[in-house]
C-alpha positions in Angstrom: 0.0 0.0 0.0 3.1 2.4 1.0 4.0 2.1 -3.0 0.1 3.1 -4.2 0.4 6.4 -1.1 4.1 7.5 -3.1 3.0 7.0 -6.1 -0.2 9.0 -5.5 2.1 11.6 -3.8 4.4 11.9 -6.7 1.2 12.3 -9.3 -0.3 14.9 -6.5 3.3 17.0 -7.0 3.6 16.0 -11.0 0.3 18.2 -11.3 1.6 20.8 -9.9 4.7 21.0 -12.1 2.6 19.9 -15.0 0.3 23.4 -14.6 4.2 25.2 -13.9 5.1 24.0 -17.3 1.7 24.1 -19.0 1.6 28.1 -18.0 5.5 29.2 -19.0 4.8 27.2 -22.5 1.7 28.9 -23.0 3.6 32.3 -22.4 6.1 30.9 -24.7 3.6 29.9 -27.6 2.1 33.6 -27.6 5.3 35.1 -27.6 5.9 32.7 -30.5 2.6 33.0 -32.0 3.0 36.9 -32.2 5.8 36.4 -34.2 4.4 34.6 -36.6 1.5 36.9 -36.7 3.8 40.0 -37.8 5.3 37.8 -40.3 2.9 36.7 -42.3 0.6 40.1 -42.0 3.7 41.5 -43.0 4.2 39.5 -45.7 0.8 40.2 -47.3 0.9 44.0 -46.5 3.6 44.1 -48.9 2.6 42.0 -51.8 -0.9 43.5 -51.8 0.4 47.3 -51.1 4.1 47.5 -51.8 5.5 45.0 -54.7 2.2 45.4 -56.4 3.2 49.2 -57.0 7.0 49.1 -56.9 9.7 46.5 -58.4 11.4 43.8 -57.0 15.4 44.3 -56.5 17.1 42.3 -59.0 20.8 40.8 -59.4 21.5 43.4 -62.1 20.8 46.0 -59.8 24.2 44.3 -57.8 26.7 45.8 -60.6 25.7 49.1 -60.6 28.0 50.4 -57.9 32.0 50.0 -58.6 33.6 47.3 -56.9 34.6 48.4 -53.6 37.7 46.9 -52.0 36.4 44.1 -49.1 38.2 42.4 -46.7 36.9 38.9 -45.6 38.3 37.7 -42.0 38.9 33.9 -41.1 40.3 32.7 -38.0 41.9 29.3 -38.6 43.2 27.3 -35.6 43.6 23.6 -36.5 42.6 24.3 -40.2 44.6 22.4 -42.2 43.5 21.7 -45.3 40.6 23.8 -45.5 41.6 26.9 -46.6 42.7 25.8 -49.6 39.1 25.0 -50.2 38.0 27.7 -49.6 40.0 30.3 -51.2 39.5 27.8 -54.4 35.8 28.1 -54.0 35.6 31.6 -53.3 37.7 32.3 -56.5 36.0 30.2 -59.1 32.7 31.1 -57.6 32.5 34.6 -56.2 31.8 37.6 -58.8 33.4 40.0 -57.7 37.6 40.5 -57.9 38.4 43.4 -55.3 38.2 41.6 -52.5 41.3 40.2 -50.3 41.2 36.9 -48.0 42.8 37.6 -44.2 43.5 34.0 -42.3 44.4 34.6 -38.5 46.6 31.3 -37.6 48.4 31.1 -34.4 52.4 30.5 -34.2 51.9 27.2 -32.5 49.9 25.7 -35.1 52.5 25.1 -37.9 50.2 22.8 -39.6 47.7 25.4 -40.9 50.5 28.1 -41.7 51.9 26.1 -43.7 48.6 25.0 -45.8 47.9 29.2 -45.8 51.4 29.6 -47.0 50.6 27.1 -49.7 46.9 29.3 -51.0 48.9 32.1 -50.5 51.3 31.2 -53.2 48.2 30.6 -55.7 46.1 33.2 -54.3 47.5 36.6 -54.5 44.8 37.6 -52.8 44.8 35.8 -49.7 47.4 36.5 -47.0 48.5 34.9 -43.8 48.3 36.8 -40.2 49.9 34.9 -37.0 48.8 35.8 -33.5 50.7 37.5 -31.3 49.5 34.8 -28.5 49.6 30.9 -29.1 46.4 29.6 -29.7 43.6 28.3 -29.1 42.5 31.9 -27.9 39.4 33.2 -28.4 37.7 33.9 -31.4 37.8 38.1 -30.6 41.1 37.6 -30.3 42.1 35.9 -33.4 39.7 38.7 -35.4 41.4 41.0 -33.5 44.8 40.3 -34.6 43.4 40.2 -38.1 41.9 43.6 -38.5 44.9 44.7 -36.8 47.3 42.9 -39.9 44.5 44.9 -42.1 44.9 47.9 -41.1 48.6 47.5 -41.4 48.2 46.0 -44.7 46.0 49.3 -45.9 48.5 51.7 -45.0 51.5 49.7 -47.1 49.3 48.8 -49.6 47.4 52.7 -49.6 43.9 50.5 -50.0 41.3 51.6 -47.9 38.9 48.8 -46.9 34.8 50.3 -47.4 33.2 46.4 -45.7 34.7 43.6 -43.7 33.1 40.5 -43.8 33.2 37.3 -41.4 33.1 34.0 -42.6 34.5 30.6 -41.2 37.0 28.5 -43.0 34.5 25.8 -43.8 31.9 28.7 -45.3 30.4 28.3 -48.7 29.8 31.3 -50.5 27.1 32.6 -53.2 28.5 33.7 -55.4 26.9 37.3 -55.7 27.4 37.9 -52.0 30.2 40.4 -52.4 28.4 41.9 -54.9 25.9 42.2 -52.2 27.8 43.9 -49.5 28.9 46.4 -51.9 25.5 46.9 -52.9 24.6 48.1 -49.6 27.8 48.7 -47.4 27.7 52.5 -48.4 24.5 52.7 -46.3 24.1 50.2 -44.0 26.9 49.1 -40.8 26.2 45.5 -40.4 24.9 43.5 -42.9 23.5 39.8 -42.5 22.6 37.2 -44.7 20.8 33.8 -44.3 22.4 31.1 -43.4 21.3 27.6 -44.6 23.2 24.5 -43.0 24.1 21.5 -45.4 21.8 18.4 -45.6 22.8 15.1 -44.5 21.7 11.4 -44.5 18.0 12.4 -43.6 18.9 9.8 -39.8 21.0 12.2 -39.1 18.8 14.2 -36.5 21.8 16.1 -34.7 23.4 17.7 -37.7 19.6 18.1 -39.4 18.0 20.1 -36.5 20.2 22.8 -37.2 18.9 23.2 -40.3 15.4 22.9 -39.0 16.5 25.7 -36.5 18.3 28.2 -39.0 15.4 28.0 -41.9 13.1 29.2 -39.4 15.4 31.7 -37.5 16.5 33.0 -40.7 13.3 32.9 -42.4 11.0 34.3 -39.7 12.4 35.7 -36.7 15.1 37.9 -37.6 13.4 39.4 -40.5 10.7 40.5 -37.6 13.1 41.7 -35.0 14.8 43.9 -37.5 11.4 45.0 -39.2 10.1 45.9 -35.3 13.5 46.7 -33.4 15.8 47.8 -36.5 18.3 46.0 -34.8 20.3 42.7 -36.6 22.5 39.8 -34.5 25.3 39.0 -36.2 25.9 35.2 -37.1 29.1 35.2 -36.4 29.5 34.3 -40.4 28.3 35.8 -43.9 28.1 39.2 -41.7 29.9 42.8 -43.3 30.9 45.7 -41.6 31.1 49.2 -42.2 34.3 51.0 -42.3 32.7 53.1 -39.9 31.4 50.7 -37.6 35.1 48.9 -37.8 36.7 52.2 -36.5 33.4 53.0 -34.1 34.4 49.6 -32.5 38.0 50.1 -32.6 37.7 53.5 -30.7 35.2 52.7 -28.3 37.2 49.7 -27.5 40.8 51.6 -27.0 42.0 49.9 -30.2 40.5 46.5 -29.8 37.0 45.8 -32.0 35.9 42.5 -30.8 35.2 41.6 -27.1 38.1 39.1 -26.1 35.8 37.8 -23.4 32.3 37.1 -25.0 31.5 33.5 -26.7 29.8 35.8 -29.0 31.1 38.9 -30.1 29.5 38.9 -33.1 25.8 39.3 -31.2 28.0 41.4 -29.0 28.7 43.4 -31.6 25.6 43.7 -33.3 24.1 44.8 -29.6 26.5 47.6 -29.5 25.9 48.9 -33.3 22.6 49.5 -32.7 22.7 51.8 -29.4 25.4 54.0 -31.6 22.6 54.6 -34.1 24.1 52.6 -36.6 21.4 51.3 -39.4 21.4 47.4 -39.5 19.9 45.0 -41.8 18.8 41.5 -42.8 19.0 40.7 -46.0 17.0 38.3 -48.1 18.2 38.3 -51.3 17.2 35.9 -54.4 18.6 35.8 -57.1 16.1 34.5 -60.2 18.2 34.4 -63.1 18.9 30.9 -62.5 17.7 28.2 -60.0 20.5 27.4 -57.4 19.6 23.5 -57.0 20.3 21.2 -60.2 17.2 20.4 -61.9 17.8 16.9 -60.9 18.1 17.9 -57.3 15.3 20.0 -57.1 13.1 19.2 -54.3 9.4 19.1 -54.2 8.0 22.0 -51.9 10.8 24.3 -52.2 9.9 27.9 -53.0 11.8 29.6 -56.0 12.5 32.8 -53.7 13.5 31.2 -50.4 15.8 28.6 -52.5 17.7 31.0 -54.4 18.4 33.7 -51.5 22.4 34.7 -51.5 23.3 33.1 -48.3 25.8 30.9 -46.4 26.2 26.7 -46.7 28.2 25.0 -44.4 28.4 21.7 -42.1 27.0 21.6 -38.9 28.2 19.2 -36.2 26.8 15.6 -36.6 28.0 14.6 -33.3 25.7 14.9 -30.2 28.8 16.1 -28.0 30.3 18.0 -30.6 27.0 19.9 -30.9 26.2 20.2 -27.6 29.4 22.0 -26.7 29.2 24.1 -29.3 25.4 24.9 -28.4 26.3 25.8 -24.6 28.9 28.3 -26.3 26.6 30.3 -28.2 24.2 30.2 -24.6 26.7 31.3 -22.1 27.5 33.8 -25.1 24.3 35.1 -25.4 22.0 34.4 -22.6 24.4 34.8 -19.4 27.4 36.7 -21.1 24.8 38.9 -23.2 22.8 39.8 -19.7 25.9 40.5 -17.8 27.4 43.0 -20.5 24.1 44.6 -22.2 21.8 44.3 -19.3 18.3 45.8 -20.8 17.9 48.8 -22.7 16.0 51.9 -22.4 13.4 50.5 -25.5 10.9 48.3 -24.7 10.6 46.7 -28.4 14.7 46.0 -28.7 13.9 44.6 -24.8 11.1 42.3 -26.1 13.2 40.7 -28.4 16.2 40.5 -25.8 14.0 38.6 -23.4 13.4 36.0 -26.4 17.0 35.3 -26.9 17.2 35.1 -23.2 14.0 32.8 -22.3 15.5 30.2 -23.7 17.8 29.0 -20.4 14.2 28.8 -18.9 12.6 27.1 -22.7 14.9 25.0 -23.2 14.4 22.9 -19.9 10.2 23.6 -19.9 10.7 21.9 -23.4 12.6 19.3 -22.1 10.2 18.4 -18.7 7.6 18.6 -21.2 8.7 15.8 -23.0 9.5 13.3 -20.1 5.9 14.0 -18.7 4.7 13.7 -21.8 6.5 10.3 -21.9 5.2 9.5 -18.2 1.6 9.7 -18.7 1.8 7.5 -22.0 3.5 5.1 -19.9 1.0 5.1 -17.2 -1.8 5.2 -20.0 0.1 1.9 -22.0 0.1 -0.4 -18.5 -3.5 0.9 -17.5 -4.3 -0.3 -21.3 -2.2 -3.5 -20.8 -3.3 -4.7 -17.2 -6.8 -4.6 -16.2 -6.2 -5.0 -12.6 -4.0 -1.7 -12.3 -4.8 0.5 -10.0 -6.9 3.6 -11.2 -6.0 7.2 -10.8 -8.0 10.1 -10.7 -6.3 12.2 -13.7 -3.7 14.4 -12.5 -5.8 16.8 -14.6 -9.6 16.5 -13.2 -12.0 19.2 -11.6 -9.2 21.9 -13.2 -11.2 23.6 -15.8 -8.8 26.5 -16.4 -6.0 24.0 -17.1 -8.1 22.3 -20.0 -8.4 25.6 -21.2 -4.3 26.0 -21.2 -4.3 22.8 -22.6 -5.9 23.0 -25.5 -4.6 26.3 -26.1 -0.8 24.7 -25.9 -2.1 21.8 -28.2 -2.9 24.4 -31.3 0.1 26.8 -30.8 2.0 23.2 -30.7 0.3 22.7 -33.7 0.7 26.2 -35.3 4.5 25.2 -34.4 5.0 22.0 -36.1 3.0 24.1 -39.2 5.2 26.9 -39.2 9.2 24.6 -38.8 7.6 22.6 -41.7 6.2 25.6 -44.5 9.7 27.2 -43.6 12.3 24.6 -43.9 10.2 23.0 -47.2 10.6 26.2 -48.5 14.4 25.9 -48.8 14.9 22.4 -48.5 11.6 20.6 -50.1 8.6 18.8 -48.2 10.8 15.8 -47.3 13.1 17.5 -44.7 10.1 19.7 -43.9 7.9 16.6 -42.7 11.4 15.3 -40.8 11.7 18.1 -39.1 8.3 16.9 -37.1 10.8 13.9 -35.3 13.7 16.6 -35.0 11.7 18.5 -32.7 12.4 15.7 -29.8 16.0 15.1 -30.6 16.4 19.4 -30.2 14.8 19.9 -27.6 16.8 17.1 -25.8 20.3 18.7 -27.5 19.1 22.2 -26.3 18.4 20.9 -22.7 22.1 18.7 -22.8 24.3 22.1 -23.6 21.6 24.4 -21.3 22.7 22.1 -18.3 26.6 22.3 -19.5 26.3 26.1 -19.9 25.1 26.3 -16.5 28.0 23.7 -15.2 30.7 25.6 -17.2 29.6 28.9 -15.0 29.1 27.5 -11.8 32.9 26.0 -12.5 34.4 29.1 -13.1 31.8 31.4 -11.3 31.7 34.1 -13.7 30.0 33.6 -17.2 32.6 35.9 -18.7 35.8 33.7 -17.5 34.1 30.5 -19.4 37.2 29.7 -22.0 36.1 29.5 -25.8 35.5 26.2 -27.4 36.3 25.7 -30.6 33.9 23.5 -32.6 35.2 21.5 -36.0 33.9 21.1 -39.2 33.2 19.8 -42.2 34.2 20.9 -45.9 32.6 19.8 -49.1 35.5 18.5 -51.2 35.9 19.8 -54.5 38.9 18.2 -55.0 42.4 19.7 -56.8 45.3 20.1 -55.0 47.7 23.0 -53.5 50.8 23.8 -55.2 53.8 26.2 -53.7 55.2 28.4 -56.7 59.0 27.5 -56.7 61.5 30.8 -56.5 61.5 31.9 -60.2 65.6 32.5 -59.1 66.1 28.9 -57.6 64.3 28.0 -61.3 66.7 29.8 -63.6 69.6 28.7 -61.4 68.8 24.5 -61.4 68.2 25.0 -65.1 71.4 26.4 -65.7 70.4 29.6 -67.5 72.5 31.2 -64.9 74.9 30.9 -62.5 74.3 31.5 -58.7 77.0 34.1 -58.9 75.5 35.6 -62.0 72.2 35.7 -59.9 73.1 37.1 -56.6 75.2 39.8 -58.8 72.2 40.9 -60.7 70.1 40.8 -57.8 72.6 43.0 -56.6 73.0 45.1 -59.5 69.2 45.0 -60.3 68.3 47.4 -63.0 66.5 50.6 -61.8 62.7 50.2 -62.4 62.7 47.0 -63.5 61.4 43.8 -61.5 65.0 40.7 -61.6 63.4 39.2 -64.5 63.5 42.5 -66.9 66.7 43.5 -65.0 68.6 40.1 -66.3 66.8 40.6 -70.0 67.9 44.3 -70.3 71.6 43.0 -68.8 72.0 40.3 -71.4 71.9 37.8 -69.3 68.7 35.9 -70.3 66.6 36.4 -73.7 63.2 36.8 -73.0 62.4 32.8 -74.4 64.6 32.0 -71.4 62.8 33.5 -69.2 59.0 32.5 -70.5 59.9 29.0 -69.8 61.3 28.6 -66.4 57.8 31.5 -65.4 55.7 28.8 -67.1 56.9 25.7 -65.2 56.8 28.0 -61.9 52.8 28.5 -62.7 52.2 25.8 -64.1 50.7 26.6 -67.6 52.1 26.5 -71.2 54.4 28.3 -73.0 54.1 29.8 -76.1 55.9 32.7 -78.4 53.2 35.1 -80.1 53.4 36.4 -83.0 51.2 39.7 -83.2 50.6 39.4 -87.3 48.9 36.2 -86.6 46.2 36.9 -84.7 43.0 37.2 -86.2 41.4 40.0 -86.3 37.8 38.8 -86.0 39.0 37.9 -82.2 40.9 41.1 -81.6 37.6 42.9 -82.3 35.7 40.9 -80.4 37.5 40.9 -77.0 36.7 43.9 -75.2 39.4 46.8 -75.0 38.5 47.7 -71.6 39.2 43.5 -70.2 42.1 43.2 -72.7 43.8 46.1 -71.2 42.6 45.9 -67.5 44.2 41.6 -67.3 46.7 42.5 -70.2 45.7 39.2 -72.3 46.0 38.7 -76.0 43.3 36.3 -77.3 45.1 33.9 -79.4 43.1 31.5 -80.6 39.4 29.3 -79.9 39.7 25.4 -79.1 36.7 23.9 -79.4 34.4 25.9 -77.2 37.5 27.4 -75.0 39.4 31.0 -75.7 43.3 30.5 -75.5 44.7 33.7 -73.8 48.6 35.4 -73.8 49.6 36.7 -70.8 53.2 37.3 -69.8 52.7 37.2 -66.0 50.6 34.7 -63.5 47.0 35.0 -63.7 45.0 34.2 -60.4 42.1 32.1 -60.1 40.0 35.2 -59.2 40.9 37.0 -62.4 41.0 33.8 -64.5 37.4 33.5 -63.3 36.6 37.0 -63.8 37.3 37.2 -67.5 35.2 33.9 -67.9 32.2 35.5 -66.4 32.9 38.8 -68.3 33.0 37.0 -71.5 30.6 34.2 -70.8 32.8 31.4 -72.1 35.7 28.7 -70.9 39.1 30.6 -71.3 42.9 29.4 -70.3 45.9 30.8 -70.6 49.4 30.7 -72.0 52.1 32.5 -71.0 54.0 34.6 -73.8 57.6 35.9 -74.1 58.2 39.4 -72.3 56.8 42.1 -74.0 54.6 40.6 -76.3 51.7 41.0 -74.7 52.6 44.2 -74.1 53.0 45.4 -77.7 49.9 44.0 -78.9 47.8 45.5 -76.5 49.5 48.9 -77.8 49.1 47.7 -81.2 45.9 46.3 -80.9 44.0 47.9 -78.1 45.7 51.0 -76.4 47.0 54.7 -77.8 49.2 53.8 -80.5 45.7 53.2 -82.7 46.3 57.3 -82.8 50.0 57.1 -84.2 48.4 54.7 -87.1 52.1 55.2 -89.2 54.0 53.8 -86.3 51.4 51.0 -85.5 51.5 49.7 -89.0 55.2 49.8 -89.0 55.2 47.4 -86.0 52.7 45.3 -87.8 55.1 44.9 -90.7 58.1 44.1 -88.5 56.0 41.8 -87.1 54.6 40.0 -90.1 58.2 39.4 -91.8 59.2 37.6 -88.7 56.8 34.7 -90.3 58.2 34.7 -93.6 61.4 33.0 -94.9 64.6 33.8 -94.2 63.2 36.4 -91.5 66.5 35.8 -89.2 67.3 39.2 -89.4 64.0 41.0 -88.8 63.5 38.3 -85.6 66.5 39.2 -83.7 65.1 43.1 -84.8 62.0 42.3 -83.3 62.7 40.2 -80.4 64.9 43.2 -79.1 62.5 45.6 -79.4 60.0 43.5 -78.2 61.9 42.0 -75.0 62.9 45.6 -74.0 59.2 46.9 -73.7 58.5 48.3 -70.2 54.9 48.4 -68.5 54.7 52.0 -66.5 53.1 50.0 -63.6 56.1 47.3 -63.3 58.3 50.3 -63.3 56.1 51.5 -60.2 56.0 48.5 -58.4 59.3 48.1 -59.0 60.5 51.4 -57.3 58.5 50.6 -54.5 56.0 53.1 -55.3 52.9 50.6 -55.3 52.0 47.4 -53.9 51.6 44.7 -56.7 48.5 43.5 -54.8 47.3 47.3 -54.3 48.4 48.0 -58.0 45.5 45.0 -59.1 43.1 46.3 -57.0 43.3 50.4 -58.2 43.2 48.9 -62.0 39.6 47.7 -61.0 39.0 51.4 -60.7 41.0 52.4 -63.1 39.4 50.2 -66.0 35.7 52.2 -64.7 37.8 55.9 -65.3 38.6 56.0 -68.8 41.8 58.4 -67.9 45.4 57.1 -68.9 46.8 55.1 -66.0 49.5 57.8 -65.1 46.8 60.4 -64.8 44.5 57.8 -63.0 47.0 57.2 -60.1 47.8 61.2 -59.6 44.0 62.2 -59.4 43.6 59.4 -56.6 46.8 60.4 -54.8 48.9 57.4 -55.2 51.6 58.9 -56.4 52.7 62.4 -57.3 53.0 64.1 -60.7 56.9 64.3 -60.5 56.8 60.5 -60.1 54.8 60.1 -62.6 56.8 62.3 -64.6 60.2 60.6 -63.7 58.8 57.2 -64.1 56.9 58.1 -67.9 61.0 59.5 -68.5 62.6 56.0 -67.3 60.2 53.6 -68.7 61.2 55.8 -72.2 65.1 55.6 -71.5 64.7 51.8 -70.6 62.3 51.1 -74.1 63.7 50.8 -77.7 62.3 52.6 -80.1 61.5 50.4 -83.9 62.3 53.9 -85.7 65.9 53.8 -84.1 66.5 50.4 -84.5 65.6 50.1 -88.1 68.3 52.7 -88.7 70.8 51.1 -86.5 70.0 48.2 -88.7 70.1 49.8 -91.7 73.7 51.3 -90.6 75.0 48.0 -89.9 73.8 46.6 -92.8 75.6 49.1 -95.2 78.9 48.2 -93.1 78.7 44.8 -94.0 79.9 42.5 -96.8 78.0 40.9 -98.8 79.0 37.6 -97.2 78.3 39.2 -93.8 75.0 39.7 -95.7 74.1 36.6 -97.0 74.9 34.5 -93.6 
């Protein structure tokens, strides 16, 4: 009998929790329910009154504005690898070309400096930062040092950076997403987009309910808080800053931008923004022009808008621990760190939305009782079912009127919950992950409630929320195979090949010609011909290498490559191979240009490399001023074309001189330590939009002053031979010889 009285007792005291938890989930599934009311009222307010009278933005709207220069921030700790990924991804796939890659390792992770050092030597536009402080520190810190190496790397470089973006290693981008942040940077300080987690085998609950979580985050709630508080958390990833928020931060922090203590700086951050008055926004941005899923991977359910928004992919954890630490991270960051920092604010509708980030250290255990009751009572329901004799209970819910009332009312928002995590994560992902996300609900709530009760642990530990040490959680990367490959010295080349000597190297290294780069310096000295320089450059970048002749180029493809992309990369096209234009360039082209000229000219395109100064004279020839000294032009067309003919010795050693001693102002620049190369690529983006001559460009935006300009213009014409003055050197040595001189 003692067992019937303790059981009774424990079903008297299971009520009273069961009307706790029935009440704060009621309060819960109004707040959530008003939500979902502003949403969707929202939603037909501006199809019926707004889009019915104005047009939609569209992705051609995204290239109006000139490509501003962007930094993107990674920390990297343990990376190895990955980077390579993404810098290959980002560079076949991003539309955009004035942007620069930032990787914060640490100097006791050798590993991934190495790996950066490799995407470095492909990627011009990605550079390596170490730590001051071993690592693992925390994430502020890393993005500390970073912005730090930025601003550094501005004032060498003379670039000023207009967004800075966060991303991950393991991010996949959209490939308009830059084109994005430029879009709007000018006039908004923190920018988000979406972020939509990768699918995996569909029994994969733990990885899955993140997607379940972030389709409905990112496709309801924020775009409420920010239409009803104007202000935007950060996601840590796919987020740009202002210039002016970056220096905001920097000042108001004595020189440091990102809290060094919070799990979270970017919701730190985004916190801060808003009580400066800074304008912040969520963007959801599709792009229509072409359907991001293959046909064949098309889903049924999904929505052509939500499935084609510019937004962030990446891996989520697919381990219960590894997601449960990295859960109780982003808790003690924003619930515990997030109260002791921001406390509440003087406006009630930013507070409102505060208290939901917040309720869930209280939600996430309600949700969790909820279910083990739930699972009590079936359990006591199944053995009354099962055995006939049991005792019988009065229900624990009987003579309560007001709680069937609470009851039911929980039962539909439940229901108006399971409705609203299905239409949302079918409109990205289809109506087969929207119906799993029904069974996900369980297996969150219990992940939620597992790195809730860690949080809590990890601050009881340490006793302060703001002394909890950051975790670092891994992840995934899709593989799209190639591999990394370091660019061997192009002076440890030309030495193993025997074209010169070590001695002959470290003298003209020595001796290095003034405005010219070691590989002009050794032509102009004698050393090398041009030929034997094109081949050793070649096996450095790994392409082929060929010797262009100008008078055989066809002039059906000079015409129809644009002047303005010919110039701007310096490429000759050469010739079409089945569907793919072959390009001359006498330098290394990146991926991100490479890619850049295939989008601009919407076809496959590869690249030789040519002998130096070839390229150069053909884009004179072809493309640049000398089409207004036509006389001279067609002079140095007809050099050119008896270089083809028989018995042309003579005219090829004439042309090959003149041709190998040509001298590009910039190199001459660059050389003299006037210009960055990497900042010298990124001011031709605006120079290609100015129409001005190069020289004049680069005084108007203060990089360099006239009397440079004017000394360089007077060196780069000292340094060049001129045909007219060959030909009558020729001509003089040809009178001075005999006629068997002649005739060999």
């Amino acid at each position: 009998m003692w067992l019937l009285d303790a059981f009774s007792v424990y079903l008297y005291g299971l009520s009273i929790v069961v009307s706790v938890i029935a009440v704060l989930m009621l309060v819960s599934g109004l707040d959530d329910f008003f939500i979902d009311t502003v949403f969707w009222v929202r939603r037909l307010w501006k199809s019926l009154f707004i889009y019915s009278k104005q047009r939609r933005a569209c992705y051609y709207d995204l290239y109006r504005p000139a490509e501003r220069p962007l930094a993107i921030m990674v920390p990297a700790w343990h990376e190895t690898g990955v980077i390579g990924h993404m810098a290959e991804l980002a560079a076949t796939t991003l539309d955009y070309e004035n942007y620069h890659i930032f990787v914060g390792t640490y100097p006791n992770d050798p590993d991934t400096q190495r790996d950066v050092d490799e995407v470095c030597a492909r990627f011009p536009n990605v550079h390596k930062v170490v730590c001051a402080r071993p690592g693992p520190t925390s994430k502020a810190d890393c993005l500390n040092n970073v912005l730090d190496a930025i601003l550094q790397f501005e004032r060498r470089a003379r670039v000023t950076f207009e967004g800075f973006i966060l991303h991950d290693a393991e991010d996949v981008v959209c490939e308009l997403e830059l084109r994005l942040f430029n879009f709007l940077v000018e006039r908004k300080d923190l920018i988000q987009i979406p972020v939509y987690p990768f699918e995996r085998q569909w029994n994969n609950f733990t990885s899955l309910h993140y997607l379940d979580e972030f389709a409905e985050l990112h496709g309801k709630d924020i775009p409420v808080r920010e239409a009803l508080a104007g202000q935007v958390p950060s996601a840590g990833v796919g987020t740009c800053f202002s210039r002016r928020a970056i220096l905001a931060l920097i000042e108001a922090g004595n020189g440091v931008a990102f809290d060094v203590q919070s799990l979270t700086e970017d919701y730190d951050i985004g916190l801060r923004l808003k009580q400066w008055g800074m304008a912040e926004i969520f963007v959801r941005f599709p792009v229509l022009r072409y359907q991001r899923h293959h046909p064949q991977t098309n889903h049924l359910g999904q929505n052509a808008r939500d499935c084609n928004v510019i937004c962030v992919r990446e891996y989520f954890p697919d381990r219960l621990e590894t997601a449960v630490r990295q859960k109780s991270r982003w808790i003690i960051g924003i619930v515990y760190q997030g109260y002791r920092t921001h406390g509440w604010t003087r406006g009630p509708v930013l507070n409102y939305f505060l208290w939901r980030d917040r309720k869930g250290a209280i939600n996430n255990f309600v949700s969790f009782a909820a279910m083990l009751i739930l699972l009590q009572l079936m359990a006591t329901w199944l053995i009354q079912q099962a055995w006939p004799q049991a005792p019988r209970f009065v229900s624990i819910f009987e003579g309560r009127p007001w709680f069937n009332f609470i009851l039911m009312a929980n039962i539909v928002l439940m229901c108006n919950r399971v409705l609203q995590r299905i239409v949302f994560v079918s409109g990205y992902y289809g109506v087969k992950q929207g119906l799993l996300s029904v069974p996900r609900l369980l297996w969150g709530n219990l992940v939620n409630f597992l790195a809730n009760w860690r949080a809590i642990r990890q601050i009881i530990k340490t006793g302060d929320p703001r002394r909890v040490a950051w975790d670092k959680t891994t992840h995934d990367f899709p593989s799209i195979g190639g591999e990394n490959r370091v660019k061997r010295s192009l002076d440890e080349i030309l030495v193993a090949n025997g074209v010169v000597s070590a001695a002959q190297m470290s003298e003209a290294r020595e001796h290095r010609i003034d405005g010219l780069q070691i590989g002009s310096s050794l032509i102009h000295g004698g050393l090398i011909t041009a030929e034997q320089l094109a081949h050793p450059m070649a096996e450095q970048i790994g392409v082929p290498c060929e010797s262009v002749n100008l008078a055989e180029i066809p002039q059906e493809l000079i015409d129809a490559m644009p002047a303005n992309i010919a110039l701007h990369y310096a490429v000759l096209p050469l010739r079409t191979e089945g569907g793919t234009l072959v390009l001359a360039s006498e330098s290394y082209i990146d991926p991100v240009s490479l890619a850049a000229i295939a989008r601009q000219l919407q076809r496959r395109v590869r690249y030789v490399l040519a002998h130096k100064g070839q390229v150069i004279v053909g884009l004179r020839c072809c493309y640049a001023h000398l089409r207004d000294k036509e006389a001279y032009r067609r002079l140095l067309l007809e050099v050119a074309s008896q270089c083809g003919r028989a018995g042309s010795h003579r005219w090829s050693r004439l042309w090959d001189h003149y041709v190998s001693g040509q001298v590009m102002l910039g190199e001459i620049l660059v050389a003299q330590g006037y210009l960055d190369e990497v900042a010298f690529r990124a001011l031709l983006l605006s120079h290609s939009r100015s129409g001005q001559p190069l020289g004049e460009f680069l005084v108007g935006q203060g990089v360099i002053t006239q009397e440079t300009l004017e000394r360089a213009l007077s060196l780069q014409a000292s340094l060049q031979p001129n045909m007219l003055n060959l030909l009558a050197k020729d001509a003089r040595a040809s009178r001075s010889e005999t006629p068997a001189e002649r005739a060999a």
